[in-house]
PLY file of the C-alpha trace (Angstrom):
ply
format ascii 1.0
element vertex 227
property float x
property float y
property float z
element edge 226
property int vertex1
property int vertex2
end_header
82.11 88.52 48.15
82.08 90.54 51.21
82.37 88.61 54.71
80.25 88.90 57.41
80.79 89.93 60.96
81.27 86.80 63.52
77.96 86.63 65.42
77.52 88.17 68.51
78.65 86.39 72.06
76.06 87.07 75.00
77.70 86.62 77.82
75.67 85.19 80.29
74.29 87.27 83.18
71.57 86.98 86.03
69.72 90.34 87.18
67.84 89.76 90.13
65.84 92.62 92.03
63.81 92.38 95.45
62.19 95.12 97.56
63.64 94.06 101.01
65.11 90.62 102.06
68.49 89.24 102.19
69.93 88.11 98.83
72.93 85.24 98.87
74.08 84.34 95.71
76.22 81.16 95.46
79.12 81.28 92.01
79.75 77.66 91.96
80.96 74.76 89.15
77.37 74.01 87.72
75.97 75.03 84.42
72.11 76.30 85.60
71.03 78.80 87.96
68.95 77.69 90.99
66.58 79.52 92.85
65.22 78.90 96.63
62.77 81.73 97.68
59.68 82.82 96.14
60.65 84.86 93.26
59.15 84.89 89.71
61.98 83.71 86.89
62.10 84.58 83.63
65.01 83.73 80.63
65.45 85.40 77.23
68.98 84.02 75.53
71.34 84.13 78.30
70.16 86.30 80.59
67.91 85.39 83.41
66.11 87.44 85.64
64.54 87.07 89.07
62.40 88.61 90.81
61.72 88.72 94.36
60.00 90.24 97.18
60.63 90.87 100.78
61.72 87.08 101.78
65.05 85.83 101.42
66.74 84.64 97.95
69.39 82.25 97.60
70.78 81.50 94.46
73.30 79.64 92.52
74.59 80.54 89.34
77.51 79.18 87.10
81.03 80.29 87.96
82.08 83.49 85.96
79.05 84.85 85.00
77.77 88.29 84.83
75.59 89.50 87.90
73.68 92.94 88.77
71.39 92.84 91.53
69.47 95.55 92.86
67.01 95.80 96.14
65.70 98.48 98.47
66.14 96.82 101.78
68.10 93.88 102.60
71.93 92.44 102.91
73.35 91.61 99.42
76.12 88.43 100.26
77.73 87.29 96.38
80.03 84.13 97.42
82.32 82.10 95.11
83.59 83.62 91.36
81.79 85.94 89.26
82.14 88.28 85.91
81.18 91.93 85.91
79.34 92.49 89.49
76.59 95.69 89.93
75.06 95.73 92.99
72.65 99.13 94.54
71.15 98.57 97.54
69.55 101.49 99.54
69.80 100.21 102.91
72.48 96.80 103.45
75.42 95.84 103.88
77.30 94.56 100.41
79.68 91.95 100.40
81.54 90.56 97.13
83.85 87.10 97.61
85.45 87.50 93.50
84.35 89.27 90.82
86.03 90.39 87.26
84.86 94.17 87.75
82.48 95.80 90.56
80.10 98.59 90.96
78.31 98.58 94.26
76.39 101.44 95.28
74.30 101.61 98.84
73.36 104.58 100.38
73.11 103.19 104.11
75.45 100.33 104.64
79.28 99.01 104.40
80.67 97.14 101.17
83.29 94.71 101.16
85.47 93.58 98.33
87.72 90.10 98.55
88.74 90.44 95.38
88.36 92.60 91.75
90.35 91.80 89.03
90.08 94.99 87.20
88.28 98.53 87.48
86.09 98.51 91.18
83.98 101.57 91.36
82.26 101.84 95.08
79.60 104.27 96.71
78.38 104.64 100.53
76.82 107.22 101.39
77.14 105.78 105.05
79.17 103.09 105.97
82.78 101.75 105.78
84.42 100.04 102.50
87.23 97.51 102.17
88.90 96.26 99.44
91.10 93.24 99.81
93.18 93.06 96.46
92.01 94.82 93.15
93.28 96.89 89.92
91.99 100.48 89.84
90.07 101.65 92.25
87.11 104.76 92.66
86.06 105.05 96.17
83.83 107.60 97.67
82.06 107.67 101.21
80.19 110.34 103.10
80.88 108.78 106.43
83.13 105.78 106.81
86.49 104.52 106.79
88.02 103.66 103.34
90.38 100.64 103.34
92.40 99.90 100.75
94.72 96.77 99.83
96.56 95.25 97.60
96.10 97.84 94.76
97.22 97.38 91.02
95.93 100.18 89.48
95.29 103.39 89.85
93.68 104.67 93.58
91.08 107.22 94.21
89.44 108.03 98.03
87.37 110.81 99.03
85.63 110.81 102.28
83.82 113.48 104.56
84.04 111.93 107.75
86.34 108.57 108.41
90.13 107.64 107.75
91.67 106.32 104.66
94.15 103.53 104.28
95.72 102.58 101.07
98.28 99.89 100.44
99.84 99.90 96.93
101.03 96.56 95.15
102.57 98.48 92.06
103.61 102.27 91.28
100.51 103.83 90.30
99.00 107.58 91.15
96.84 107.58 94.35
94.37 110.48 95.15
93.09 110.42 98.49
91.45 113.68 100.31
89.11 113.30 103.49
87.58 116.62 105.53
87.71 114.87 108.95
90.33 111.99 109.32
93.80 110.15 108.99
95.38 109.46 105.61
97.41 106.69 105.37
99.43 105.81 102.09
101.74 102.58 102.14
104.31 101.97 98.63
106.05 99.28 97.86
109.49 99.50 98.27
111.80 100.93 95.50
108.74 103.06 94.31
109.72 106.76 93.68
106.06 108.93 94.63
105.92 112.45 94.18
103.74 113.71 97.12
101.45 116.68 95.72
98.59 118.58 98.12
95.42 118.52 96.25
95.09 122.51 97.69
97.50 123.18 95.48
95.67 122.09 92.10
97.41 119.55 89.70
100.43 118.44 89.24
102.96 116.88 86.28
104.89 114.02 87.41
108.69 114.56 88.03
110.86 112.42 85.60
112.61 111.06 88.59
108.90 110.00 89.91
107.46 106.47 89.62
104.04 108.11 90.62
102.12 111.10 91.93
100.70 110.98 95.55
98.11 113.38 95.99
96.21 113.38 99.21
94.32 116.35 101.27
92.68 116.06 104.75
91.52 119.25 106.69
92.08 118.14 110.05
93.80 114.65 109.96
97.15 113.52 109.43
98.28 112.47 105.98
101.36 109.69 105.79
102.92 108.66 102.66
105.84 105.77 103.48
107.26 102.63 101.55
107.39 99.74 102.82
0 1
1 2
2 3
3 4
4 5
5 6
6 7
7 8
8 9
9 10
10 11
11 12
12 13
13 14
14 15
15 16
16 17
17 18
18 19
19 20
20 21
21 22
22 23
23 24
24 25
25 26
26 27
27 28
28 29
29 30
30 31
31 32
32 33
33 34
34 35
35 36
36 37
37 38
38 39
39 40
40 41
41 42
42 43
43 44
44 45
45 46
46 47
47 48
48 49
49 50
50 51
51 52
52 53
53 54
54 55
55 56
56 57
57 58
58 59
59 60
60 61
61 62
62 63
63 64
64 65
65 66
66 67
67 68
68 69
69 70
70 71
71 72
72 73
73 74
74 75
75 76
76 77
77 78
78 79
79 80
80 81
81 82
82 83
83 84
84 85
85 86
86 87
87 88
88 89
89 90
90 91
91 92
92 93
93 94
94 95
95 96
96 97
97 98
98 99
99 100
100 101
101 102
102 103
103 104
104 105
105 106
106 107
107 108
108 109
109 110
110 111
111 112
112 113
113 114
114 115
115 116
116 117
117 118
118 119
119 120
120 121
121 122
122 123
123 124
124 125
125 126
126 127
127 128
128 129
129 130
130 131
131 132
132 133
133 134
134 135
135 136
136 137
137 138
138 139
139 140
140 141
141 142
142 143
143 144
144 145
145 146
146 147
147 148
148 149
149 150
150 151
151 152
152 153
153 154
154 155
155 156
156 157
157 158
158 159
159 160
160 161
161 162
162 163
163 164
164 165
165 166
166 167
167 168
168 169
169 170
170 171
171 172
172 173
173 174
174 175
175 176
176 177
177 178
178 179
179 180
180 181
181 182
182 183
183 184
184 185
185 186
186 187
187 188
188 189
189 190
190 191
191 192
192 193
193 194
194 195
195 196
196 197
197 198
198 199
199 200
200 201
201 202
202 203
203 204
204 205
205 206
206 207
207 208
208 209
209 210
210 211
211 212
212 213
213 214
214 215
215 216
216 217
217 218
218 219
219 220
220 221
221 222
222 223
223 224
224 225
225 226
């Protein structure tokens, strides 16, 4: 007799989405998600969903869990521990305490990472990003300076306007290019990085090389050091 496949796991997740207003959600040792703001609530298995309008939202949800938030116009604060984080905001500043994975998107305002365990993806169209520790990393910014720490995966930075800092915890390739700014690559010490030009197309890492370094700015500076 043939066995069947486990049954599926939801993971649960909380999807909220307003058209302006602040959003602060709270990742905190409880098992239900509160809501205090006028917003209309709705739950099908594990998922809820909330939505808002243009008055503030707080909310707290169970530690770990999987969030995605989207609004037009409004600050977008996520405090406390979470899962898999999306956040798009047109206009707002983003701000993310913990979270197992990231995509934030907003097209007028800065994003700030504490901490992302694994792959953070990050888009600002205008305004600055930080990251304060995190595994791979995709960064790109039409104006605004890219900061960088604490970096355990691979690195990616491309900016128009605005420097770009990068500190490396472990050898892994970095590709950073700006048209208008400073690029600034810190390595752990010990680590062996090829430096490569972007101009120049791609490159195969050297035997001898713990890493590639490829970086490109127009009219800035570009350091590559260990510390």
């Amino acid at each position: 007799m043939a066995s069947l496949p486990p049954p599926s796991i939801e993971r649960p997740s909380v999807r909220i989405s307003t058209t302006s207003g602040r959003v602060e959600l709270v990742a905190e040792d409880r098992a239900d998600v509160d809501v205090r703001g006028d917003a209309e609530i709705s739950r099908s298995g594990a998922a809820t969903t909330i939505t808002g309008d243009h008055r503030k939202l707080v909310i707290s949800v169970p530690n770990g869990i999987d969030v995605i938030i989207g609004t037009t116009s409004g600050r977008v604060e996520v405090s406390g521990s979470v899962g898999a984080a999306a956040v798009t905001t047109d206009s707002g500043r983003i701000s993310i305490d913990r979270a197992t994975s990231v995509d934030a998107r907003s097209t007028n305002g800065r994003i700030e990472i504490g901490h992302c365990g694994h792959q953070c993806c990050l888009r600002s169209e205008n305004g600055a990003v930080a990251v304060g520790s995190c595994g791979s990393v995709d960064v790109a910014t039409t104006t605004g300076r890219i900061s960088l720490s604490d970096v355990r995966g691979a690195a990616r930075a491309n900016c128009a306007n605005g420097r770009v800092e990068i500190e490396m915890a472990t050898a892994n390739d970095v590709t950073a290019e700006t048209v208008t700014g400073r690029i600034e690559v810190s390595m752990p010490r010990g680590v062996r990085a090829f430096r490569a030009d972007l101009a120049d197309g791609p490159v195969q890492r050297p035997h001898d090389a713990d890493c590639i370094v490829s970086t490109h700015s127009v009219t800035g500076r570009v350091d590559v050091a260990n510390r």
